[in-house]
Structures are given as C-alpha cells and as structure tokens.
N, C-alpha and C positions, 0 to 999 in steps of 0.2 A: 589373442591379441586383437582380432578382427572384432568380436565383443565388444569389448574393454575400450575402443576407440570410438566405434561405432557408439556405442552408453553415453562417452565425454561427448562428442559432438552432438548426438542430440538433447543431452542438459545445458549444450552453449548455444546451441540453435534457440531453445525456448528461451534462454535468460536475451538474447540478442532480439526476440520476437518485442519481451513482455517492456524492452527497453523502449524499441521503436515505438510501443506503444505509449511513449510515459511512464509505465513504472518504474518503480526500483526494485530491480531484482535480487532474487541472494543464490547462491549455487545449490541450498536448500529445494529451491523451487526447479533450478534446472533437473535438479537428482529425481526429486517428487516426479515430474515429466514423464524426466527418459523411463522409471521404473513402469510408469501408466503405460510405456510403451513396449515394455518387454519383448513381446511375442514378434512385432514387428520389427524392434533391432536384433531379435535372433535370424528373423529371415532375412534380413537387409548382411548383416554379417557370413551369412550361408554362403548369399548371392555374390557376395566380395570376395571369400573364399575360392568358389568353383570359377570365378573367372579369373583369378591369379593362377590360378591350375591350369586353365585353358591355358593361357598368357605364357605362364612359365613354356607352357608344353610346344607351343607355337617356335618361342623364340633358341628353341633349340635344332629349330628346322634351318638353319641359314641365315641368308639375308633377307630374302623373302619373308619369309618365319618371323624373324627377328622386325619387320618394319611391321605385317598384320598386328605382332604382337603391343609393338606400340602404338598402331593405330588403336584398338580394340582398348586396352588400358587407358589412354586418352579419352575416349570417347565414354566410355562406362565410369571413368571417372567423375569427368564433367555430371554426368546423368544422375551419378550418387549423389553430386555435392546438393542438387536438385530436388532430391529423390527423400534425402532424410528432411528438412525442412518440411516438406508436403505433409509428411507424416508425421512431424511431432507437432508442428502450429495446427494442423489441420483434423479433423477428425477422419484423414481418411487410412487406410491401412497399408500397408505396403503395396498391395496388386496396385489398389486405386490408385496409390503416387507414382506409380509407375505407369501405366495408363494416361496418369495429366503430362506426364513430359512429352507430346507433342505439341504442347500448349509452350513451352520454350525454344521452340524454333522462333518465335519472334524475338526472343532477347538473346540471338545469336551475336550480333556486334558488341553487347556487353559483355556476355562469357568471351569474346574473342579479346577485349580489353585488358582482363583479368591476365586470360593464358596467355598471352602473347605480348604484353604493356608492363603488370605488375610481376607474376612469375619471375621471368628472369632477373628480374630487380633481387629479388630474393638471391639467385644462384650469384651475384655478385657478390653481394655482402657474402657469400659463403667464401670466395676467394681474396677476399678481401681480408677478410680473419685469420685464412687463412696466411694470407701477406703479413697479418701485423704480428700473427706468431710468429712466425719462419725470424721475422727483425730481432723482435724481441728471443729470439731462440737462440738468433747468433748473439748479440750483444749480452744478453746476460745469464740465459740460462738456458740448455733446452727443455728442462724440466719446464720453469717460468713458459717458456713458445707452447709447448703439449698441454698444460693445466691452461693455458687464456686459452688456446686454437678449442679446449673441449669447452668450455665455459661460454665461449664467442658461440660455439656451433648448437649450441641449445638454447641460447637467446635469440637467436635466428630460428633455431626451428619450431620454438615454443610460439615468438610470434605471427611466423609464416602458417602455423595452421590456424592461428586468432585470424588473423585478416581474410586465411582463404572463409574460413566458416561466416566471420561478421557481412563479406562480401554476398556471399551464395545466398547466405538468409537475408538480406536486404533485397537482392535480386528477385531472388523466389517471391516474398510480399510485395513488392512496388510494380514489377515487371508481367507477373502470374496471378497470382492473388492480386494484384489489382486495388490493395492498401495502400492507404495515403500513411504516410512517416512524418510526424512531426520534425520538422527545421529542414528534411530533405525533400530537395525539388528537384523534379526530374521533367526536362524536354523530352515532348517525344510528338 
C-alpha cells in the first residue's frame, strides 16, 4: 500500500509541477516520472513503513505513547508531503530531499495554514456526509444513508488528498525551490 500511494502521489506531484509550469499534463507523464523514480519511492515507502511501526509501537504505550505517537506522525508526515516533491520535480534522490527539509522551516506558517486552516475543513465535510446520510437513512432508506454516507466519504477523501498533494507541491516550488508560478503570487 505504502508503494502504491507513494507512485500516485509522486505522478500528481509532477503533473501538479509540469501544470505550474504552463504545461498540459496527462497522467501518462506523471506515471513516465514516478517510474524514473522508482528506487527513490521504494525508499521513501520503506521510510513510511518503519515509522508507522515506530508510531503504532509508541501509541500502545499510554497516554504519553499515544501523544509522542502523534507528535511523530505529524511531523514526518508534514516532511513527506515535502520530501516526495524534492524528489520527483527535482533531480535530487531521497537522502538529498531529505537533507533540503531544513530549508522548510521558513514556510512554517504556510504548512501551519494547511494543517491547522484547511484540514479540518476536510473532517467537517466528513461529518457532515455523514449528517446527510443518517437523514437520508432515516427518511428513506438505510440502505440509500450507507450507499451516499460511502460514496460522500470517497469524494471527500479522493479530493482531500488532491488538495493536500496540489498544496505541498505548490509550497515546495514557490516557498523552496524558489519558482515563480504563473497567475500565483505570493507576499512575502
């Protein structure tokens, strides 16, 4: 699974790259990428792996356990979302984008925007679907409430990882990489 996620994001990182640049991309090209990348999403996928291990292993310690554990997933998340951009726009390999993430301590109040501004916007709309099934479940059907409640809950999650990806690679090029985007203008 960690692969398999790992591959899709970085073929929508580069189609998200070749856009900002003006092109017209096709998923042909984002696939062409991610495979140029192979070796680097195996290691990027590893590293995802042994810290959900870690993660799991923490949160079974307590409260204590259980907060490191969400510290840690938090934070290595953020770094991924970071981490796979570097490495597919970039020619550099997984150490080296791992390496440039000190270079994102400045674009801290934008990743705090993201997690803290648009995030939970997302877990709304999750309860919110879930509200209009439960109506819909009583009023006509619960079958009708469970078929929308799953259907709601994958248009929410298909576009909550579009946006976290289209954000992170915009961040990474405008904020790191230091690329100007056509039509986006950014204060700073």
């Amino acid at each position: 699974m960690y692969i398999w996620t790992t591959f899709l994001g970085s073929a929508q990182a580069w189609m998200v790259h070749e856009v900002a640049l003006g092109k017209d991309t096709t998923l042909a090209s984002g696939i062409k990428r991610a495979f140029k990348n192979i070796p680097d999403i195996l290691l990027f996928a590893l590293a995802t792996l042994i810290i959900s291990i870690i993660v799991g292993s923490l949160r079974k310690r307590g409260t204590l356990g259980n907060l490191a554990g969400d510290f840690i997933s938090l934070v290595t998340g953020i770094a991924g979302k970071l981490v796979l951009p570097a490495m597919i726009i970039t020619e550099r390999n997984f150490i080296e984008s791992i390496k440039q993430l000190g270079q994102a301590i400045k674009a801290i109040p934008e990743i705090a925007v993201f997690e803290i501004g648009i995030r939970p916007l997302t877990t709304l709309l999750i309860f919110i679907s879930i509200g209009l099934s439960f109506l819909f479940g009583i009023s006509l059907s619960p079958i009708i409430g469970i078929i929308l409640f799953l259907i709601l809950f994958l248009i929410i999650i298909i576009f909550s990882i579009l946006i976290n990806q289209i954000y992170y690679t915009l961040l990474y090029l405008t904020l790191i990489e230091k690329k100007k985007v056509p039509g986006l203008k950014l204060k700073r």
